[in-house]
C-alpha positions as CSV (number, residue, x, y, z in Angstrom):
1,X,-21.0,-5.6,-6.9
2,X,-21.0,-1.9,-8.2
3,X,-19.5,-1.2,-4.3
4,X,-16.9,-3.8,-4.0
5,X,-15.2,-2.4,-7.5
6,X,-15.7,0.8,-6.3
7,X,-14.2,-0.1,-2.8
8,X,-11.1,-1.7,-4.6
9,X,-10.4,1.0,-6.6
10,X,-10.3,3.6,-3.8
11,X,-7.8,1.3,-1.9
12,X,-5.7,1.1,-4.7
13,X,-5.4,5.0,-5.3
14,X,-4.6,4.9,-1.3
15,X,-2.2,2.0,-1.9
16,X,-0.4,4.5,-4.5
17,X,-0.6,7.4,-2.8
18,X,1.0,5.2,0.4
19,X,3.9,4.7,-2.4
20,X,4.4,7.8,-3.0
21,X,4.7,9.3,0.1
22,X,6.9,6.4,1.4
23,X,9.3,8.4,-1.1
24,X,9.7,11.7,0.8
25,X,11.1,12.9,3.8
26,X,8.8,13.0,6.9
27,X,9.5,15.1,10.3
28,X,7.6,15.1,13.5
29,X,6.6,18.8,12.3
30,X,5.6,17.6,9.3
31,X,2.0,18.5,7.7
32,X,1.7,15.4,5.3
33,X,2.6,13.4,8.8
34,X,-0.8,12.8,9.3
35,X,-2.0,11.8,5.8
36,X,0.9,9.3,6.1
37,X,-0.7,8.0,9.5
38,X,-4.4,7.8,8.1
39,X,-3.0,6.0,4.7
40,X,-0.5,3.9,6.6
41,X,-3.6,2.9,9.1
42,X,-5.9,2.2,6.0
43,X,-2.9,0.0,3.9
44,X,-0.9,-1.9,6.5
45,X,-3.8,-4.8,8.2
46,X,-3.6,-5.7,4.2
47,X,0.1,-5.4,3.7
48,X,1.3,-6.8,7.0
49,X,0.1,-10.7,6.0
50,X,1.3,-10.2,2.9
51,X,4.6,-8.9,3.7
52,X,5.0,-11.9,6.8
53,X,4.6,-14.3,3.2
54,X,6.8,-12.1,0.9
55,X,9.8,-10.3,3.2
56,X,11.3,-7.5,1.8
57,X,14.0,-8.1,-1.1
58,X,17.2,-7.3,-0.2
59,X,19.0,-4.9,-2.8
60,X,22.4,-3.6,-2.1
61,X,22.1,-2.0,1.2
62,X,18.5,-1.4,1.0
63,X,15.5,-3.3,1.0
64,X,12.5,-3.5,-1.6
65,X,8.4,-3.9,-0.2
66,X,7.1,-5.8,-2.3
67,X,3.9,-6.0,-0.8
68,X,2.1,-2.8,-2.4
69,X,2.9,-4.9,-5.9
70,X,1.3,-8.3,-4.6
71,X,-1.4,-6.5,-3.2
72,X,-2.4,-4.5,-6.5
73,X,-2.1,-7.1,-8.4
74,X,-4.6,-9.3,-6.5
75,X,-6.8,-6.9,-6.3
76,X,-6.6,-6.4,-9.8
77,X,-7.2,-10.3,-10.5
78,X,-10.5,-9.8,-7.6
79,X,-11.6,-6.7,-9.4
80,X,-11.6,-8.3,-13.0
81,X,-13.1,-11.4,-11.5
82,X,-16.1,-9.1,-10.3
């Protein structure tokens, strides 16, 4: 069970670290461009399904994921379960 928690937590610091970087600027010329790919490859087969549920909140002229949120906390609820 040691593995699973262990599992969890390392996908949640990639979850944040997807946050994060969601926040700065990216070029084609970038160097974090392919953290961002590798993180974005990791994060998005769990936040696609939950974002088909949960669409993006419209604010303003702009529009809010919430997926990373629902995501963290069920894995949260999983990992306190285990």
């Amino acid at each position: 069970m040691n593995y699973v928690v262990d599992i969890l937590n390392v996908f949640l610091f990639i979850l944040v670290v997807r946050v994060v970087l969601s926040y700065l600027p990216m070029s084609n010329g970038s160097a974090l461009l392919p953290i961002v790919r590798f993180v974005e490859a990791i994060t998005e087969p769990v936040l696609r399904p939950v974002r088909r549920i949960v669409p993006p909140l419209r604010v303003g002229g702009t529009a809010v994921d919430l997926s990373p949120i629902i995501v963290w906390i069920v894995i949260l609820i999983v990992r306190g379960l285990l």
